[in-house]
N, C-alpha and C positions, 0 to 999 in steps of 0.2 A: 313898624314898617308896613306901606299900605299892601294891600293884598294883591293890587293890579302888577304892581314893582315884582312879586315873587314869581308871578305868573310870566312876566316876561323875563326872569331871570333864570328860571326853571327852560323854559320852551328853547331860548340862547343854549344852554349848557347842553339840553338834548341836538339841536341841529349840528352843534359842534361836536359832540359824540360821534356823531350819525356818518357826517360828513369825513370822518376819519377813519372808517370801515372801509375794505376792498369788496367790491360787490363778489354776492356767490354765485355771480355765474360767469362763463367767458363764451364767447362768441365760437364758434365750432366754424373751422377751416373748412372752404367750399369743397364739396366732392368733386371729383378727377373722372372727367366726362368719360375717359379712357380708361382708368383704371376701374373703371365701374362696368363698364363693355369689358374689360376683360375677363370681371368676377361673373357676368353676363352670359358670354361665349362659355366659359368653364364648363357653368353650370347645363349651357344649352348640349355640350358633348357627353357629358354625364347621364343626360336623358329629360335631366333635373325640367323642365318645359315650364312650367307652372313658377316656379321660381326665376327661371333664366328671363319671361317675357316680363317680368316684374322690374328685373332690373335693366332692360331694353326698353320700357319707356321712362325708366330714369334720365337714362342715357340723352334720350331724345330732348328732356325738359331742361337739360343742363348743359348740352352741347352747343357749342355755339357757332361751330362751324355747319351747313348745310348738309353737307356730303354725310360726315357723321350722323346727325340728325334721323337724315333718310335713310340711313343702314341700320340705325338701330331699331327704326320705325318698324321697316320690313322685318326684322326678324323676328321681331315683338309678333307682328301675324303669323309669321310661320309656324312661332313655338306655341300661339294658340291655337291654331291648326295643328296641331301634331297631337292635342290632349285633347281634341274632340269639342272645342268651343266655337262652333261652326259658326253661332250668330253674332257672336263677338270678334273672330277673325274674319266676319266678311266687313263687321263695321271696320274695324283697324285696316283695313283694305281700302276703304273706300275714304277712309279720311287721309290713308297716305295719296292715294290719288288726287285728292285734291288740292291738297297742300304740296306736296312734292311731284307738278307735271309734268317738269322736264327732266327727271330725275332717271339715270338710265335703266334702273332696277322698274322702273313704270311697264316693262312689259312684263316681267316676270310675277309684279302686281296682280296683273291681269288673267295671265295664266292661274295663278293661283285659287285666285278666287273662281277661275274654274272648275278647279280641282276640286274646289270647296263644296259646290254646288252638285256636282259627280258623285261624290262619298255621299250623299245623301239620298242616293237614289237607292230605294228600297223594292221587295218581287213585285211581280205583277199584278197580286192579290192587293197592293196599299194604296195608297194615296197617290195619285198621276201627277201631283203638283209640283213635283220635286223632278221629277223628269223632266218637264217642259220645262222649267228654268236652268237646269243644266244644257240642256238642247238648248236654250236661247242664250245662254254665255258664252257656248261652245262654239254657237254660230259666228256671234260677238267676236270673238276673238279671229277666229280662222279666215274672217271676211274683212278685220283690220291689218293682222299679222299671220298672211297666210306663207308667208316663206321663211320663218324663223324655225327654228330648232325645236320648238313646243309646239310644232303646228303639227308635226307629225303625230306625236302620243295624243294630242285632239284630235284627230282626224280619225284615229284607230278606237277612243272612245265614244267618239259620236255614233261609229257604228254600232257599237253597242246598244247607246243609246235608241237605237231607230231598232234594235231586235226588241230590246225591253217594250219599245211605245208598241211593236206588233204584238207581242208578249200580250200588253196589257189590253189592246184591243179583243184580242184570240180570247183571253178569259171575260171579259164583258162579252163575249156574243156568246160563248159557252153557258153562262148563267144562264141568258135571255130564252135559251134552246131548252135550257133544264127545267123553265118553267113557260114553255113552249108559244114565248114572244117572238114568234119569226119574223114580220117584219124588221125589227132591231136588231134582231139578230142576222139578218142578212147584211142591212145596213153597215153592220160593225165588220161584216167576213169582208163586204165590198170596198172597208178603208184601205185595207191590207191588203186587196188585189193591187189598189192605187196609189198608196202612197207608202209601201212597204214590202214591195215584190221583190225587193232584194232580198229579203231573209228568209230564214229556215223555215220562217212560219207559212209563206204561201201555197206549200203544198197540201197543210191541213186546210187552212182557210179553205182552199178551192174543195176539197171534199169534204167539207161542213154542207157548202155549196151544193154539193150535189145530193148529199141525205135532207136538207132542210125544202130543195126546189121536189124533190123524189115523192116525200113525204106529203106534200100539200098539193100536188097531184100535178106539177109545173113538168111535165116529161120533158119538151123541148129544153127548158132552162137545166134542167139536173144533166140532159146528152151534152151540152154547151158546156159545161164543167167540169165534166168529165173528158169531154175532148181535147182540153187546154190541157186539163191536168195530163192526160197519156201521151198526150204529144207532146208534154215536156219532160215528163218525170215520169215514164212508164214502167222503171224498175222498181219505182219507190212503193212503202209498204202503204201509202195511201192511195195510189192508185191501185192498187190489190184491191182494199177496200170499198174503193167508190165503185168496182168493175163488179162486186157483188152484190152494191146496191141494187141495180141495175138488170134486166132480165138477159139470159145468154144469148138473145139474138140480136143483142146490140152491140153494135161492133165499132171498135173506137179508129178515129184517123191512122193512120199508121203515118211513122215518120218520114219526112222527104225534104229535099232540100228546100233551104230558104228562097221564097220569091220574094217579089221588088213592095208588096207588100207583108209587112212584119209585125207581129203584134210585141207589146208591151216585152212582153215575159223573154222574148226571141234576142231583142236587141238585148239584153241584160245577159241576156247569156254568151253571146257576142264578147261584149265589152268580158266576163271573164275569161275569158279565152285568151 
């Protein structure tokens, strides 16, 4: 029998073997966009975060309706928001924004990743970077959606935000003094007359002011600092301080009512009233 004959009678016999096996594997039924949001959610109430945003962008990849999509998207940020993956919940932020614009959860988007940016703000001794970009989302937000229900709790962080940015000025001019750069150190008291006279901190600022102007022999400038400071804060324990700079026969404004001109410090105090 030729040899080619057994070869193709051999190869035959195997495909027909072959051919008569049920394959070992079976196709696995599609996952249940919802019942996977629900093992999702479970896990999100348990605390489980790390697990639950896991399976909130399953959800997303398999849903095929929008709406679902976008709700599983958002929570997917939340729950990375919640374990501290600030640079990964602010991208899943921003990729819902794009993809999902008219999406009604788009504002609470926005908020959040304000939030996101806020938690990151560390003392005033660190890095100023992280401030200003929270100040500038905050802004973002408040000057697109300034009468929603999130505008308020921004609006009450941002103040914060504007103590911390004087904060951090207050301790740059305090270095600059410790190693006796006064001009810089003026410079930085003089942010915080201007753009930060709302806060607790102007009353140090102004009598840094008046030991730094005392000290380099500016007498007119250190009286001028000290006059603001006591005719607006003349109980406070820094005007104590600046009135000892100063020699006893200097003698500060005394308070009187408002005329028709007001300085800075006057109307702000106004407006608390």
């Amino acid at each position: 029998m030729p040899i080619k004959f057994l070869i193709f009678l051999f190869s035959t016999i195997f495909l027909i073997s072959c051919s008569n096996k049920k394959p070992d594997y079976q196709l696995k039924p599609k996952t249940d966009p919802y019942e996977t949001y629900k093992e999702a959610y479970e896990a999100f109430e348990q605390g489980d975060f790390f697990y639950a945003q896991k399976k909130f962008f399953e959800v997303e990849l398999s849903a095929k309706r929008v709406e679902v999509a976008a709700k599983a998207s958002i929570m997917a940020c939340y729950s990375l928001y919640s374990i501290n993956f600030y640079n990964e919940a602010t991208d899943c932020i921003d990729k819902f924004l794009k993809k999902y614009p008219a999406n009604q959860e788009v504002i609470y988007a926005e908020y959040l990743k304000s939030i996101v940016f806020f938690e990151q703000i560390q003392d005033e001794s660190k890095d100023l970077e992280p401030l200003n970009k929270a100040n500038k989302e905050i802004n973002y937000f408040l000057k697109k959606y300034p009468d929603t229900e999130y505008a308020l709790d921004l609006n009450f962080k941002k103040d914060l935000i504007i103590n911390q940015l004087a904060a951090k000025e207050l301790y740059i001019a305090k270095y600059y003094i410790s190693v006796q750069k006064w001009i810089p150190a003026i410079n930085r008291l003089k942010v915080i007359l201007e753009k930060y006279d709302q806060t607790i901190f102007i009353e140090e600022a102004l009598h840094r002011l008046v030991e730094i102007n005392y000290f380099i022999g500016l007498q007119n400038e250190a009286e001028k600092y000290a006059s603001i400071l006591g005719y607006n804060y003349n109980s406070s324990e820094w005007y104590k301080q600046s009135f000892k700079v100063l020699n006893k026969d200097y003698k500060l404004l005394k308070k009187k009512k408002f005329g028709k001109k007001e300085n800075l410090i006057q109307k702000i105090i106004k407006k608390i009233r």
